[in-house]
C-alpha positions in Angstrom: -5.1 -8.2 -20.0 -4.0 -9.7 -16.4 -3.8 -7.0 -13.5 -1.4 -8.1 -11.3 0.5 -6.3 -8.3 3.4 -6.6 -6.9 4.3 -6.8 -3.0 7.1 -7.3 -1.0 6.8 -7.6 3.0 10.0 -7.9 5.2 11.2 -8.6 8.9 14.7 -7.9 10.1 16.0 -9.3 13.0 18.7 -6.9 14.3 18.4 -3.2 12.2 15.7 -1.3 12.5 15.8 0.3 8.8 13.2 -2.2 6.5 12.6 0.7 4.4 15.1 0.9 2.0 15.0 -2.8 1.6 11.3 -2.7 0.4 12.0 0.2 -1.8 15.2 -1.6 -3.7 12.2 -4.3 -4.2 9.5 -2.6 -5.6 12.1 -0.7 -7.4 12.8 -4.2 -9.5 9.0 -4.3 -10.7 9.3 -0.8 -11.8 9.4 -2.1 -15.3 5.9 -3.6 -15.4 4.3 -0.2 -16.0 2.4 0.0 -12.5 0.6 3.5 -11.6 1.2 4.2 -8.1 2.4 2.7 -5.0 3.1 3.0 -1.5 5.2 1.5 1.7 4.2 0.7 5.4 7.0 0.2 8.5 5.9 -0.6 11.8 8.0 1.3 14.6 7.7 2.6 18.2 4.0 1.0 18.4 3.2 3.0 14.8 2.4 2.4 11.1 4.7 4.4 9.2 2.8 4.7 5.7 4.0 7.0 2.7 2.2 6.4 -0.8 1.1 8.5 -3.9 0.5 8.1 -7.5 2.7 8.1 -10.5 6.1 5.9 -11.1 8.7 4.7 -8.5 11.4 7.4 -9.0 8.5 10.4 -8.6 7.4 9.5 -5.9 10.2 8.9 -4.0 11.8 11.9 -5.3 8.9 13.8 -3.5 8.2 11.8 -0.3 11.4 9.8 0.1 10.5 6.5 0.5 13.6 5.2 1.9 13.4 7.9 5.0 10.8 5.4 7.2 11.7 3.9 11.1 10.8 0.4 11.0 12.0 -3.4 11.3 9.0 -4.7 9.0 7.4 -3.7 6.6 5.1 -4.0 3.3 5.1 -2.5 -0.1 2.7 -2.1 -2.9 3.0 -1.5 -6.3 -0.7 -1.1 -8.4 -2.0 -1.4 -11.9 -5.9 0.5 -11.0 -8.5 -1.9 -11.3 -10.8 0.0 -8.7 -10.6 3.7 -8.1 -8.2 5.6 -10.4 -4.4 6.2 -9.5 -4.4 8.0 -6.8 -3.0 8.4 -3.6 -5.9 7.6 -1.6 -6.6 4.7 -3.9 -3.1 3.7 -3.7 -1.7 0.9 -1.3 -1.7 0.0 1.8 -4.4 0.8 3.4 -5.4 1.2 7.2 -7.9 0.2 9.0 -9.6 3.3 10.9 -7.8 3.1 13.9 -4.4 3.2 12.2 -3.9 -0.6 13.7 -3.3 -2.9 10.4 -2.2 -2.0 7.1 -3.1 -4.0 4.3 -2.3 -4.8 0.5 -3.9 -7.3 -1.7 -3.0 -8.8 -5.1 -6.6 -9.9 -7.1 -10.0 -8.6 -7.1 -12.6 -8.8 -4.3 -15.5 -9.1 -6.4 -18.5 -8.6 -3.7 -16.7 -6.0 -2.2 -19.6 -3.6 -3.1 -22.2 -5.8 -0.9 -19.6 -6.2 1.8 -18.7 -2.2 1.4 -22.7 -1.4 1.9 -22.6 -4.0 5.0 -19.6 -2.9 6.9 -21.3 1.6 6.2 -24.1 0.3 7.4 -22.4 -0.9 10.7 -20.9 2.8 11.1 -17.7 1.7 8.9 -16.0 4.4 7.1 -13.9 4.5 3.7 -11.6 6.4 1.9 -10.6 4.8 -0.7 -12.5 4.0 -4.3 -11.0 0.3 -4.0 -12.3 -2.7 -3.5 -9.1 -3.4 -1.0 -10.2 -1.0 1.7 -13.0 -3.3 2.1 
């Protein structure tokens, strides 16, 4: 079996409403049987991030993923290879001070040495992922 994500990142020049855009994509890879997902838009010097478990239609249905301010953006759609579905183990993810979000297709296979490295060094994680890392 190949675990595979899907993500979609996009800058407009002149409207400042990315989010629907990014949802109408992830909404095309809805069909690849992914188990959660999430969105990120950057507005007014702040990451705008709404994610959760489950398919595309629930979880927009609950959180509304179109309703986000933002001119760019990224979204995420998962197959769990690390961490089960779950929100906090569903993309992006932030770094602690809310600065960068992040998603990542693959596996980071030292991330458990680099995980114990960057604890060590005070880091903290939320996540069960080897993304977060």
């Amino acid at each position: 079996m190949i675990n595979v994500c899907g993500i979609v990142g996009c800058i407009l020049k002149e409207e400042d409403d990315v989010a629907p855009i990014l949802f109408d994509c992830i909404s095309k890879l809805e069909y690849r049987g992914y188990d959660s997902l999430g969105l990120a838009t950057f507005s007014e010097d702040k990451i705008h991030i709404k994610k959760d478990k489950g398919k595309i239609i629930e979880v927009d249905k609950s959180l509304d993923l179109t309703d986000m301010p933002g001119s760019f953006g990224i979204a995420h759609v998962r197959w769990a290879t690390h961490g089960d579905p779950s929100k906090l183990n569903a993309h992006p993810h932030v770094d602690e001070e809310n600065r960068v979000a992040v998603v990542h297709n693959g596996i980071i296979e030292n991330y458990n040495a680099l995980r114990r490295k960057l604890m060590d060094k005070g880091h903290e994680f939320v996540s069960d992922t080897d993304k977060e890392v």
